[in-house]
N, C-alpha and C positions, 0 to 999 in steps of 0.2 A: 385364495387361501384365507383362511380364518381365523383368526387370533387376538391374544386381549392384551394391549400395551397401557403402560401408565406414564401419562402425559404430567410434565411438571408445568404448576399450573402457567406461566408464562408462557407457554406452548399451547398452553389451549385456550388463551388472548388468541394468539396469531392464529390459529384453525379457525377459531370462530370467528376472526375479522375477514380471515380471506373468505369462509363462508356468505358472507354478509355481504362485503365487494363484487364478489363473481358469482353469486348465486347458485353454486355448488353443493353440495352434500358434504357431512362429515368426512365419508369416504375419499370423495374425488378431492379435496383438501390435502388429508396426510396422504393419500396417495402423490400428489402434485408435488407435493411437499416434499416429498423423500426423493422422488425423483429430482430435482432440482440440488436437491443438495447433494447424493450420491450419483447421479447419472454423469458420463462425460464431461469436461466443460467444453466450452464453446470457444476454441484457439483464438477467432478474428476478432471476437467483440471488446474484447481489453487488451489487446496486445498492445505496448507503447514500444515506441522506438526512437531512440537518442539521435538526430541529425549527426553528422560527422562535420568535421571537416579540414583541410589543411593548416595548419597555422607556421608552415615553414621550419627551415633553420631554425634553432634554439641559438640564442645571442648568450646564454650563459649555460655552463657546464652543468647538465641537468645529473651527474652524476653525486653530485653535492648538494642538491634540491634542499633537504633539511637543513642542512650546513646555511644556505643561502636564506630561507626563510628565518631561521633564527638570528643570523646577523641584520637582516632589514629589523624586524624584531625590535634589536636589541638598540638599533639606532633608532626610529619612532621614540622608544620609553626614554632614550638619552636626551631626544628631541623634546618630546614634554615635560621631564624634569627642568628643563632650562626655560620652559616656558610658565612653570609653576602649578603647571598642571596636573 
């Protein structure tokens, strides 16, 4: 198909660099081009995945987690005041 697009010009840096790199034509450029950024993506190539793993029994009542964080919190800044820090 045949048609007339207008490239803003920082797009047409990259056409003509990929041009230039890979010795392609205008064409096969924005063609390459548009494919790669509209076609599928590629599921396996970046998928990242978080290891798991056990950490057991909770030793304190994870139900108060906040509750808990801000009392450790609140004792560190009591612990630096005393230290003049």
């Amino acid at each position: 198909m045949r048609t007339t697009i207008t490239l803003d010009p920082d797009t047409v840096l990259l056409v003509r660099q990929k041009m230039r790199v890979q010795g392609v034509s205008f064409k096969q450029a924005v063609n390459e081009a548009i494919r790669a950024g509209l076609g599928p993506a590629e599921q396996d190539a970046g998928t990242f995945r978080t290891p798991t793993a056990a950490m057991g029994i909770p030793s304190v009542n994870l139900d108060r987690a906040l509750q808990l964080a801000a009392d450790l919190e609140d004792d560190e800044l009591i612990r630096k005041m005393r230290l003049g820090k």
